[in-house]
C-alpha positions in Angstrom: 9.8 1.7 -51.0 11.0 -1.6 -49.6 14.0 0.2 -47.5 11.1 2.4 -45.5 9.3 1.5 -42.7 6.3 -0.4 -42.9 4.1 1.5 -40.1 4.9 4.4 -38.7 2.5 6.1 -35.5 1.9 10.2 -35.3 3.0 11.2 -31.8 0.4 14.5 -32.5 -2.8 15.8 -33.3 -4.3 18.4 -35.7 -2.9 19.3 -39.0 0.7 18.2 -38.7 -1.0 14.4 -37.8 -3.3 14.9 -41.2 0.2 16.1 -42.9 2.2 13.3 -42.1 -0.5 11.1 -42.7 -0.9 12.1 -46.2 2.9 11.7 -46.6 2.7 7.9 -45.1 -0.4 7.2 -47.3 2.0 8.3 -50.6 5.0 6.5 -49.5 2.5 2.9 -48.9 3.7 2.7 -45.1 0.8 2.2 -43.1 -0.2 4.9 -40.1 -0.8 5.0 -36.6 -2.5 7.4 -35.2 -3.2 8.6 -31.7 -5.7 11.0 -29.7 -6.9 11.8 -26.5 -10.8 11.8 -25.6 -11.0 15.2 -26.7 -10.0 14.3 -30.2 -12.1 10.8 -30.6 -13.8 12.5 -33.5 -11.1 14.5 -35.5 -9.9 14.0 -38.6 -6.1 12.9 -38.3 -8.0 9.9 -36.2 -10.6 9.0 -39.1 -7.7 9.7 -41.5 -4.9 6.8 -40.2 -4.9 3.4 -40.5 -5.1 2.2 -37.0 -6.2 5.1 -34.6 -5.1 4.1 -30.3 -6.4 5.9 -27.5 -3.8 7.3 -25.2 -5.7 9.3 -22.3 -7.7 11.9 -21.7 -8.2 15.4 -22.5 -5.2 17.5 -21.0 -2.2 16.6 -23.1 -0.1 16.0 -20.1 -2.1 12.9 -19.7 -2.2 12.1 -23.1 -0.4 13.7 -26.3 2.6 14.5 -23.8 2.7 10.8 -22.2 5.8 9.1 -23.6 5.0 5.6 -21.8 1.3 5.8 -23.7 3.0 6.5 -26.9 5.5 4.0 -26.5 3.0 1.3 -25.8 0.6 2.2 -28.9 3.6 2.3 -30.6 4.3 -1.3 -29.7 0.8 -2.6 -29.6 0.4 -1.6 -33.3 3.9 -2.6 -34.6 5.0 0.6 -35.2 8.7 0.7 -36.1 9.3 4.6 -36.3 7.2 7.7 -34.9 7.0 10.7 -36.2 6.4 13.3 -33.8 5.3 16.6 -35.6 5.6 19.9 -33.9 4.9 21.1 -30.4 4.3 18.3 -27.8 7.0 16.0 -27.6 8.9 16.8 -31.1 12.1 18.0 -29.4 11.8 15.4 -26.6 14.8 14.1 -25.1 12.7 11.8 -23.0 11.1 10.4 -26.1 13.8 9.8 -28.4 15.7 7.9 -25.3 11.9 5.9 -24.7 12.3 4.9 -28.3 16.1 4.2 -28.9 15.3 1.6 -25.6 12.0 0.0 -27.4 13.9 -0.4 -30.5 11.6 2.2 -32.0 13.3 4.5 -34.6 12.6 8.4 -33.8 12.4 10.5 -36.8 14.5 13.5 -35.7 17.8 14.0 -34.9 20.1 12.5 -32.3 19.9 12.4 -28.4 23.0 14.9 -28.3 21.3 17.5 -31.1 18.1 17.1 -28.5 20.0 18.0 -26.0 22.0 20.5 -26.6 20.0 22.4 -29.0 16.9 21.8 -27.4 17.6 24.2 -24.4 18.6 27.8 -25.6 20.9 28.6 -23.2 22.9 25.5 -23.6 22.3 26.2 -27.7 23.9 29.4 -26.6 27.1 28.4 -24.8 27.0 25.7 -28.0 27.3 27.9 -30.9 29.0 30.8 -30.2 32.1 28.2 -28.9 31.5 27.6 -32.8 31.8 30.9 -33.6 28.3 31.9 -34.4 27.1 35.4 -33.1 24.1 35.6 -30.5 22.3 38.7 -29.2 23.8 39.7 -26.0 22.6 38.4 -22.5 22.8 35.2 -19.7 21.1 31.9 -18.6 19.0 32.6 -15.4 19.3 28.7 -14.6 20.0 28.7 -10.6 20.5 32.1 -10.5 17.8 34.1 -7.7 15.9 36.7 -8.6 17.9 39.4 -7.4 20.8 37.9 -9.0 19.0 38.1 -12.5 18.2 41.7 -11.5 21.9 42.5 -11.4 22.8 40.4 -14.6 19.9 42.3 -16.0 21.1 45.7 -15.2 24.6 44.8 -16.7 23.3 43.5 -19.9 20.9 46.7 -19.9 17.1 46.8 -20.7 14.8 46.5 -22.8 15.0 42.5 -21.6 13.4 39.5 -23.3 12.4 37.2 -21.1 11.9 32.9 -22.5 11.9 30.1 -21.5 15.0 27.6 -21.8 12.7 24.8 -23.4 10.4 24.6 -26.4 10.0 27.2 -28.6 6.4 29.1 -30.4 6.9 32.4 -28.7 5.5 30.9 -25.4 6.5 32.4 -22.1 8.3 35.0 -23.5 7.9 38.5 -21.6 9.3 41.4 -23.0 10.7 43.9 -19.9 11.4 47.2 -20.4 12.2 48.2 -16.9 13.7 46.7 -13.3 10.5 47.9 -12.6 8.9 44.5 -14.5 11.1 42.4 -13.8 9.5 40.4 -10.7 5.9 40.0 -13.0 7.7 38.4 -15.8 9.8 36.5 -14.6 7.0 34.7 -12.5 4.7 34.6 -16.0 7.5 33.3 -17.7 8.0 30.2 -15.5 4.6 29.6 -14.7 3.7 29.6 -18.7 7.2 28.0 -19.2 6.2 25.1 -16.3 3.1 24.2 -17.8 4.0 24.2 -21.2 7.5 22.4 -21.2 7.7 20.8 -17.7 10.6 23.2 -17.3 10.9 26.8 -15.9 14.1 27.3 -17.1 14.4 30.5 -18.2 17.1 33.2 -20.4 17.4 37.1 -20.5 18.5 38.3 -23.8 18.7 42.5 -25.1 15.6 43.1 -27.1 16.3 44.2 -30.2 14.0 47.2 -31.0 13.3 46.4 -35.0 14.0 42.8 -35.4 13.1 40.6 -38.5 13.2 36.9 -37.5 14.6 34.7 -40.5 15.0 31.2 -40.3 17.1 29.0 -42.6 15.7 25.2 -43.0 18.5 22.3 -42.9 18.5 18.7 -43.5 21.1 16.1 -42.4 22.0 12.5 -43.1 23.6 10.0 -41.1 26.3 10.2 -43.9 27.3 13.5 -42.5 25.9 15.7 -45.3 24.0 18.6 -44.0 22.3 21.1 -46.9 20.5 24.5 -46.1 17.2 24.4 -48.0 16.7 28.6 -48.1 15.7 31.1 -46.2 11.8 32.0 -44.7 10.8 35.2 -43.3 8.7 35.0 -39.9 8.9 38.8 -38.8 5.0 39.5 -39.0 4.4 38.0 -35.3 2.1 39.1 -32.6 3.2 38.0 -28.8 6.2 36.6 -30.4 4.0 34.1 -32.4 4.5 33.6 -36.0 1.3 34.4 -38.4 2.1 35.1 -41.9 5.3 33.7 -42.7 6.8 33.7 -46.4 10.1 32.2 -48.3 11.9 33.4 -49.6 12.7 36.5 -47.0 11.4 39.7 -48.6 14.2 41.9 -49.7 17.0 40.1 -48.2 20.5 41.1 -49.5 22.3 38.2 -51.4 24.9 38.2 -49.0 23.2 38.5 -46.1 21.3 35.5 -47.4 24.7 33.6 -48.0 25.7 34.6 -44.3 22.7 33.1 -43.0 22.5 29.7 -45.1 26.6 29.3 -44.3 25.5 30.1 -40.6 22.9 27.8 -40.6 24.7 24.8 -42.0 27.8 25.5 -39.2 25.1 25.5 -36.4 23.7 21.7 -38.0 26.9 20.7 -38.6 28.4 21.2 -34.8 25.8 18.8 -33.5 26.2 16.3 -36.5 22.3 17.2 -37.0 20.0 14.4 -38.1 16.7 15.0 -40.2 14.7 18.6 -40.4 15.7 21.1 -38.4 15.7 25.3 -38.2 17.8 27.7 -37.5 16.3 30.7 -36.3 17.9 34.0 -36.4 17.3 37.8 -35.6 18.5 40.3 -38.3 18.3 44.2 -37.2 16.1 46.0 -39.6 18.1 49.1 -38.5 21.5 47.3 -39.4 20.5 44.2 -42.1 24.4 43.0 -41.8 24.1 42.3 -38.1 22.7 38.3 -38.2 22.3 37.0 -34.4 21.2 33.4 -33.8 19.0 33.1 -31.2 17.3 29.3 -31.6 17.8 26.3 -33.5 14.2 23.8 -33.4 15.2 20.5 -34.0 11.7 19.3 -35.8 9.8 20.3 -38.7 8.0 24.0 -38.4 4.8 24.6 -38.7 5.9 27.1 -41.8 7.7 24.3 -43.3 4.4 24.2 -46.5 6.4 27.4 -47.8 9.3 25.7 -48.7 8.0 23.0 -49.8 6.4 25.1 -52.5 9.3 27.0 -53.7 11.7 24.1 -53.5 9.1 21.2 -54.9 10.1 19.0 -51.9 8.4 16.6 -49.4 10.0 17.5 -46.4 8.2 14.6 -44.4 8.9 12.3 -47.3 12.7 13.9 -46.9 12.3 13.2 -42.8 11.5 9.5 -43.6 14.3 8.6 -45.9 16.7 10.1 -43.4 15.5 8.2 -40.5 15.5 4.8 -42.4 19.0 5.5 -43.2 19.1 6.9 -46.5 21.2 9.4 -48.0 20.2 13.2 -48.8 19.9 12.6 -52.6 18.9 16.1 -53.6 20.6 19.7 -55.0 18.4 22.3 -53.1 16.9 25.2 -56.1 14.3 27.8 -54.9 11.8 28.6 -57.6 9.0 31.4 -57.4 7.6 32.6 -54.3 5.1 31.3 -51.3 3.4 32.9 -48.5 1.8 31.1 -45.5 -0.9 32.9 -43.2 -2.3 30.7 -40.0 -5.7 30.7 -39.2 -6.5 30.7 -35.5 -9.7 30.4 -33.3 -9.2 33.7 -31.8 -11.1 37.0 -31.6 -8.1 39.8 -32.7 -11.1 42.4 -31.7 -11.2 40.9 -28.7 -7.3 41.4 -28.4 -6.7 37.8 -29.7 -8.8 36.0 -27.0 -9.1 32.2 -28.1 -12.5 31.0 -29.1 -13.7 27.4 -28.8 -17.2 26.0 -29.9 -18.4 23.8 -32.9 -17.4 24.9 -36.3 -20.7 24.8 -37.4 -19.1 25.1 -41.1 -16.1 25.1 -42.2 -15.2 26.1 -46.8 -12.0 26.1 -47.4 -10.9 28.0 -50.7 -9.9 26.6 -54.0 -6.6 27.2 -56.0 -4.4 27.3 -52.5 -2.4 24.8 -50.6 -4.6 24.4 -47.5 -3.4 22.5 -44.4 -6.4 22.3 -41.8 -6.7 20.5 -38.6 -10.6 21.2 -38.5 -13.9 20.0 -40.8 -17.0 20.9 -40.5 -18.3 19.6 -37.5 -15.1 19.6 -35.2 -14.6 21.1 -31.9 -12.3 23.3 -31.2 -11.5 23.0 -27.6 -9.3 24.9 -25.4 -6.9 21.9 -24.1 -4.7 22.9 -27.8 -3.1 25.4 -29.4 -5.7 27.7 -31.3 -4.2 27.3 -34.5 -7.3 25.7 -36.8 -6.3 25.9 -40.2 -3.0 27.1 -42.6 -3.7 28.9 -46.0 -1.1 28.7 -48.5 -0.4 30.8 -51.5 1.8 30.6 -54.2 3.2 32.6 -57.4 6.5 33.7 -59.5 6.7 36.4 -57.2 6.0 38.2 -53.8 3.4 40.8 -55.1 0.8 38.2 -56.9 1.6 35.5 -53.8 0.6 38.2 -51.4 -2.9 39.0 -53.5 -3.4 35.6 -54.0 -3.4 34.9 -50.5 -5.9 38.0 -50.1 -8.2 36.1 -52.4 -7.9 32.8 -50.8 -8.8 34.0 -47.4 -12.0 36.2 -48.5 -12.9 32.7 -49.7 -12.1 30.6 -46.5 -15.3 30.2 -44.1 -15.2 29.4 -40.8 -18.6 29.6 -39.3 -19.2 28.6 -35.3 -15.7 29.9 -33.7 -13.8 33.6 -33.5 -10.9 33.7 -36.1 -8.3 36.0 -37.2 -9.4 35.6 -41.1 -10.5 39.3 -41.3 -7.3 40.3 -40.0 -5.2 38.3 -42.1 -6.4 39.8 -45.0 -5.4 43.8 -43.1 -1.9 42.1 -43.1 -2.0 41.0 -46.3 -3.1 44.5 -48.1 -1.0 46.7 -45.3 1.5 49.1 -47.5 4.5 47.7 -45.3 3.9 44.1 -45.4 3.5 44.5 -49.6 6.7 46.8 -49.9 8.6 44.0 -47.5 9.6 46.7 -44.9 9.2 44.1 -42.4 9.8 43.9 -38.1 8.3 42.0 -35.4 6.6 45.3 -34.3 4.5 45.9 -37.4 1.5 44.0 -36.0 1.2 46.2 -32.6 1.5 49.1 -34.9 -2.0 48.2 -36.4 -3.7 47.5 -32.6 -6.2 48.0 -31.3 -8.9 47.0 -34.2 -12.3 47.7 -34.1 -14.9 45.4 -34.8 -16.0 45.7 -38.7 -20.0 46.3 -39.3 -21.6 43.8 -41.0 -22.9 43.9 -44.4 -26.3 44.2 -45.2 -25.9 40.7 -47.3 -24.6 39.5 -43.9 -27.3 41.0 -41.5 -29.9 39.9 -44.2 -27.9 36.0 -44.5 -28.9 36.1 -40.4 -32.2 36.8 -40.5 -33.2 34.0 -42.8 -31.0 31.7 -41.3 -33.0 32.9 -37.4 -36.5 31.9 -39.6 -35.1 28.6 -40.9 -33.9 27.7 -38.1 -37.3 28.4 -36.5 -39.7 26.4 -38.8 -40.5 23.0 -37.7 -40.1 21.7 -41.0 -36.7 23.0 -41.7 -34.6 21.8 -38.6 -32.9 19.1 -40.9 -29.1 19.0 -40.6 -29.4 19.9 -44.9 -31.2 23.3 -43.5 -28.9 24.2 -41.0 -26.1 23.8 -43.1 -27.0 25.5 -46.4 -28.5 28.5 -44.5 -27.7 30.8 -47.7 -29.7 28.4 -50.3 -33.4 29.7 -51.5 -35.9 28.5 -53.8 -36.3 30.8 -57.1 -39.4 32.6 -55.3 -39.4 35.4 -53.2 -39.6 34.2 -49.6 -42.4 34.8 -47.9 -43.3 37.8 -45.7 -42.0 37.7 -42.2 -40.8 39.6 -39.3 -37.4 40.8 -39.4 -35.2 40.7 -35.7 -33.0 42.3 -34.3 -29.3 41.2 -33.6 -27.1 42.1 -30.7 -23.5 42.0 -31.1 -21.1 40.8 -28.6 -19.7 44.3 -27.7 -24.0 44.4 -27.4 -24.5 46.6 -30.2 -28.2 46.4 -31.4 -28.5 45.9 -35.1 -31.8 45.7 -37.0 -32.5 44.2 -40.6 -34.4 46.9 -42.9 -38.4 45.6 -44.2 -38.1 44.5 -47.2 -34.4 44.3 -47.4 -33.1 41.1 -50.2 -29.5 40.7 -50.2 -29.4 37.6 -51.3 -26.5 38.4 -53.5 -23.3 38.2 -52.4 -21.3 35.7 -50.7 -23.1 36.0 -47.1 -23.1 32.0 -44.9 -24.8 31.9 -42.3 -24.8 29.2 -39.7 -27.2 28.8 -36.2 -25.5 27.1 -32.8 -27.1 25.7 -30.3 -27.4 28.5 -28.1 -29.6 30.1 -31.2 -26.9 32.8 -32.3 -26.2 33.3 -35.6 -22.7 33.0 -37.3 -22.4 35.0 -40.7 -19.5 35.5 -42.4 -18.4 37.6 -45.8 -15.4 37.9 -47.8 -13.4 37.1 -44.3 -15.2 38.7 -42.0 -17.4 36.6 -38.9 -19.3 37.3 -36.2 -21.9 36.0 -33.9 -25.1 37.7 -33.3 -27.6 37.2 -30.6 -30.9 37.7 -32.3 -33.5 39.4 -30.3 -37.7 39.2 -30.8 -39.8 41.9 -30.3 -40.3 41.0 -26.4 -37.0 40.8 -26.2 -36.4 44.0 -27.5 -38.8 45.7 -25.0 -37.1 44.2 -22.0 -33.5 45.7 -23.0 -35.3 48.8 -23.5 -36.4 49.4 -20.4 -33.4 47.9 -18.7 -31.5 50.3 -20.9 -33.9 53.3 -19.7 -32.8 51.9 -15.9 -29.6 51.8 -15.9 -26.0 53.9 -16.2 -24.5 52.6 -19.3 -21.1 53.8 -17.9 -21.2 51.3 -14.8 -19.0 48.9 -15.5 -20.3 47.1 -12.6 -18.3 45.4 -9.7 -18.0 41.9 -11.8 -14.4 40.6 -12.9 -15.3 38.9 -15.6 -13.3 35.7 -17.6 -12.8 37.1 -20.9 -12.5 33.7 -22.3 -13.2 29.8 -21.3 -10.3 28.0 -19.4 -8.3 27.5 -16.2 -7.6 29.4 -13.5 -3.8 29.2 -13.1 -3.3 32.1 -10.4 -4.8 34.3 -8.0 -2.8 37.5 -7.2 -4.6 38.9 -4.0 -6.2 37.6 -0.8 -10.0 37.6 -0.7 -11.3 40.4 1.5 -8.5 42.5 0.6 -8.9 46.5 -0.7 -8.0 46.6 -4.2 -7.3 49.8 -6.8 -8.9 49.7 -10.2 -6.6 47.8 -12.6 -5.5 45.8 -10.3 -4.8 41.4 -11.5 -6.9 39.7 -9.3 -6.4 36.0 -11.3 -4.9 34.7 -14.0 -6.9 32.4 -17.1 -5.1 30.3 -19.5 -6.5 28.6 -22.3 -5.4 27.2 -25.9 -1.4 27.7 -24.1 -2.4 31.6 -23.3 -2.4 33.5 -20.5 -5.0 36.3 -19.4 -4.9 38.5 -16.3 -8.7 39.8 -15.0 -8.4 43.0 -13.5 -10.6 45.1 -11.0 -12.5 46.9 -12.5 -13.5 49.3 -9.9 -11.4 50.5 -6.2 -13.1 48.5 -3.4 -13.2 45.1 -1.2 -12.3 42.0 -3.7 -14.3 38.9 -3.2 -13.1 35.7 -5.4 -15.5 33.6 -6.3 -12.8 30.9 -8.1 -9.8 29.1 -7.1 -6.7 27.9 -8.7 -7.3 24.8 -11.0 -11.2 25.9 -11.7 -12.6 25.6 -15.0 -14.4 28.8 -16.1 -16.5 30.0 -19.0 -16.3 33.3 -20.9 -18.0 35.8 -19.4 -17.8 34.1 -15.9 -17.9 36.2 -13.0 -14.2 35.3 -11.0 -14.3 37.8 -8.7 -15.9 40.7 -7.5 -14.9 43.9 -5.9 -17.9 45.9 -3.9 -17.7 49.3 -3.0 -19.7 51.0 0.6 -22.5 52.3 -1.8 -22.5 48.2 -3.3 -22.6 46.3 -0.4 
C-alpha cells in the first residue's frame, strides 16, 4: 500500500472513529486519534495508534476546533484526516485549514463543500442542472414576516431546516401561520448551536414521503459511479433509525431515475470521494423523485451497503484521496438492514439517557458497529446514538427477522435505549410488507412501558442481595449478576421495586426464575438495571421501611396533584427561558427550554398560577430537576 498515506488522524469520536480505525489498521497506515476530556477513556482513543487531546468537553471547544485538529494533525505527522460524520465532515473551514497545512482532506473539493453543503445553495445548484426539488424558498435575509408571505405562497404544511448540516436537526414541521414564529425561532436556535449557522429553508411537506438515498463515489479522474439505492423512511423527528438497501419495493425504473439522478447531482460539482444524494419519493405518487439534500461525507447507514455490495467504503474513501482511480464495477447482492441503537427512553417520548453502561453484550452472527463497551459513559455533550446493529440475508424478510433476533440478544445495561422498540419496528406488518413513510413511526406513539418478566423481577432481586453482601462487592459480582452456584440460594427477603413512572412491583416468596435470559446490573445510586430479550429498565428497590414510609405518604396525599414543580425531564442545558419570572402563566404553558445529546425539550406549567424560575440560560440541570415553579393563592 506504498501509494497510501502513512498516518492518517480521526477528526471524530464514537463508532465512526472505531470504523475508520479498523479500516487504517487493514490498510497498515498508522492512526491518530483525537478526544476531548469527556472521551479520555473511550474506545476509538485506546483503539488508535497515537491518541492527542484537543480540549474539553463541549465539542465546540474540542471535536469542532479546526486549529486543535490541525495542530494534532501536524504534531503527529498526519498527512490526511478523515473526518467521519457529523462534526466537521462537511466543513468548508476544515478542508481550506488542511489544503493550507498541506494536509490532504479525505472528502470532496472546497467547491462540492460549498455548494452542496448549504441546501438552499444545493437548491438553486441542481435544479439549474435539471434535477427536480420539492417546491419552496431560501429564508437567508429574508424577515420574518417576509417568510410569512413566501410561506403563504408556497402554501402549508411547511418544513422548516436549517441551511447547514444535515441528521434531521432543527427541522420543524408547520402546519399553520399560526406556528410559524415558534419554529422558526427553534429552528435557528437548534440550527446556531449545532452548525454555527441559522440559516434556514421552507420547503412543502410532503404528506407520505419515503426518503431514499443513492450512494456515489468520485475520482479525481472524473469518474463518478452510483453504488445503489438505501431506504431511510422509518424516521422519528426526521431522524433516521432503521434504514435498509436495497429500498423495499422500489420500481426498477424508479430505481434507474434515482441512480441516473444521483450521478447528474455528483457529477455537476465534479464530486470527490463518498457522498449521498438524498431524495423524497411520494408514497402516494412513487414516479414523483424530488431531491432535497446531497451530504458530502460518508452516512452513518453507509454498513448496509457495504454488505450488499462487499465494499470498504472507507478503504474506497482512502484510495480516492491519495489519488487513485475508482477501480470497481458496482453489483448489489442479497439484502441488509441497519437499526441504530440510542441512549434514549422511547417511553419517555425519546428522552436521552446518560449514565455508565454498567454492561454492555453485543449479539453474535451480526455486523455490530458500537461506540460504547462496557464501562463507558455515555454523556450528554454527543449525539445519543450508542451502538449500530447490522443484519444481513438473500432477502428482505429473513434480514428483517434476523435483525429481530440480533437485538433480543443485544444488552445494554446502565442507560435508557430504544432496543425494545426496535424490535416493535422490526415485527410491525408495514415495515415487513415494505409499505414504508416517514410517518409510520408516529403512527405507533405513544408506547407504554412493557412489564417486566418474572425472570427479570426475580434477576433484580438477586442482583439487590449480591450487591448487598460484604463479600460479593467484587467488580466479578457486579458484573455476572445472573451467575449462581448449582444450589439453591439461600432463603432471603424479597423487595420491592419501584419503577420510574413509580409503579410498585414486588417479587413473589419463593419465586426461581433463574431460567431465561434475565442480566441484571446495580449502579451506584443502588438501582437495578435488568434487561430480557430487549427490553430494560431501572428499578428503585425499596426495604420494608421503605415501603412503610410510601405507604403512609401515599395514604397523605392526592395522587392526582401534579404538584406546582416544572420538572427537567432529562439532564442538560438550559438554552431558553420563555416568560418573565413573577409572571401569571396558563397550564401548558413553555416556561424553558433543555437540550441535551443535540435535542431540544420544552418544560411546561403544569398548573395556572404565578411562575417562579429557579434556572437561568446556560445552567446545567439534572433529570427530574425542579426549573421552575408556578404557585397558586391556596400554594403560597
Amino acid at each position: 500500500m506504498t501509494d497510501l498515506f502513512h498516518t492518517v488522524l480521526v477528526a471524530n469520536r464514537g463508532e465512526i472513529a472505531r470504523r475508520v480505525i479498523r479500516t487504517l489498521r487493514d490498510l497498515g497506515i498508522r492512526s491518530v486519534a483525537v478526544y476531548s476530556d469527556a472521551d479520555a477513556t473511550a474506545p476509538h482513543v485506546r483503539e488508535a495508534d497515537v491518541a492527542i487531546r484537543i480540549g474539553p468537553a463541549p465539542a465546540s471547544e474540542s471535536y469542532l476546533d479546526i486549529a486543535a485538529v490541525i495542530a494534532a494533525a501536524k504534531s503527529t505527522g498526519a498527512q490526511a484526516i478523515h473526518p467521519g460524520y457529523g462534526f466537521l465532515s462537511e466543513s468548508v473551514g476544515l478542508a481550506q485549514a488542511c489544503a493550507a497545512a498541506d494536509i490532504v482532506f479525505i472528502g470532496p473539493d472546497i467547491t462540492a463543500l460549498e455548494v452542496m453543503g448549504d441546501k438552499a445553495r444545493a437548491r438553486e445548484h441542481v435544479v439549474r442542472h435539471g434535477v427536480p426539488v420539492v417546491p419552496g424558498f431560501d429564508a437567508s435575509g429574508l424577515s420574518d414576516a417576509e417568510i410569512a408571505g413566501e410561506a403563504d405562497r408556497v402554501g402549508y404544511p411547511l418544513l422548516v431546516k436549517p441551511s447547514a448540516g444535515g441528521g434531521g436537526k432543527g427541522m420543524e414541521v408547520v402546519t399553520s401561520s399560526d406556528g410559524l414564529t415558534t419554529a422558526l425561532a427553534s429552528a435557528r436556535r437548534v440550527a446556531a448551536a449545532s452548525f454555527g449557522d441559522d440559516s434556514l429553508i421552507l420547503e412543502r411537506l410532503i404528506r407520505r414521503p419515503r426518503h431514499i438515498e443513492v450512494q456515489v463515489f468520485g475520482d479525481r479522474q472524473g469518474t463518478v459511479l452510483a453504488l445503489g439505492e438505501r431506504e431511510c423512511t422509518l424516521q422519528r423527528r426526521h431522524q433516521k433509525v432503521i434504514e435498509e438497501a436495497p429500498s423495499a419495493g422500489l420500481a426498477e425504473g424508479t430505481r434507474e431515475r434515482l441512480l441516473a439522478t444521483a450521478v447528474l447531482a455528483a457529477e455537476s460539482v465534479s464530486y470527490v470521494g463518498a457522498g449521498t444524494v438524498e431524495f423524497l419519493v411520494d408514497a402516494d405518487a412513487p414516479d414523483e423523485v424530488f431531491f432535497i439534500e446531497m451530504n458530502t461525507r460518508l452516512q452513518v447507514e453507509h454498513p448496509v451497503t457495504e454488505q450488499v455490495t462487499g465494499l470498504d467504503l472507507v478503504a474506497l474513501q482512502i484510495r480516492v484521496a491519495a489519488g487513485l482511480p475508482l477501480d470497481i464495477v458496482p453489483s448489489v447482492h442479497g439484502h441488509a438492514v441497519e437499526a441504530r441503537i440510542y441512549a434514549e427512553s422511547p417511553e419517555r417520548g425519546f428522552l436521552p439517557s446518560t449514565g455508565i453502561v454498567l454492561r454492555f453484550d453485543p449479539p453474535a452472527g451480526v455486523r455490530v458497529d458500537a461506540a460504547i463497551e462496557t464501562g463507558s459513559e455515555v454523556t450528554g455533550f454527543y449525539d445519543p446514538m450508542i451502538a449500530k446493529v447490522i443484519a444481513t440475508a438473500d432477502d428482505r424478510t429473513t434480514a428483517l427477522a434476523l435483525l429481530d433476533s440480533a437485538l433480543s440478544r443485544t444488552v445494554v445495561l446502565g442507560v435508557d435505549t430504544n432496543i425494545a422498540f426496535l424490535r416493535r419496528l422490526c415485527r410491525n406488518e408495514r415495515v415487513i410488507a415494505g409499505a414504508l413513510d416517514t410517518g409510520l413511526i408516529e403512527t405507533m406513539l405513544p408506547l407504554g412501558a412493557t412489564p417486566p418478566t418474572a425472570a427479570m423481577l426475580d434477576a433484580a432481586a438477586r442482583a439487590v442481595q449480591w450487591a448487598s453482601e460484604p463479600l460479593r462487592t467484587s467488580a466479578l459480582w457486579r458484573e455476572l449478576p445472573g451467575w449462581r452456584s448449582g444450589a439453591p440460594s439461600a432463603e432471603r427477603a424479597q423487595p420491592s421495586f419501584v419503577t420510574d413512572d413509580e409503579e410498585l412491583l414486588t417479587v413473589a416468596p419463593g419465586d426461581d426464575h433463574s431460567g431465561g435470559a434475565a442480566r441484571a446490573a446495580v449502579d451506584e445510586e443502588g438501582a437495578v438495571w435488568v434487561a430480557q430479550d430487549g427490553i430494560t429498565m431501572r428499578l428503585r428497590p425499596l426495604d420494608r421501611r421503605a415501603m412503610m414510609r410510601r405507604r403512609l405518604a401515599g395514604s397523605q396525599t392526592d395522587s392526582g396533584s401534579q404538584g406546582p414543580d416544572g420538572r427537567a425531564p432529562m439532564p442538560g442545558s438550559v438554552v431558553a427561558v420563555h416568560v418573565e419570572d413573577g409572571s401569571t402563566v396558563a397550564a401548558g404553558t413553555p416556561l424553558v427550554s433543555i437540550e441535551a445529546m443535540k435535542m431540544e425539550h420544552q418544560v411546561l406549567a403544569p398548573q395556572d398560577g404565578t411562575v417562579h424560575l429557579l434556572v437561568s440560560v446556560g445552567e446545567q440541570v439534572r433529570r427530574d430537576q425542579a426549573v421552575a415553579r408556578v404557585t397558586t393563592e391556596e400554594s403560597r
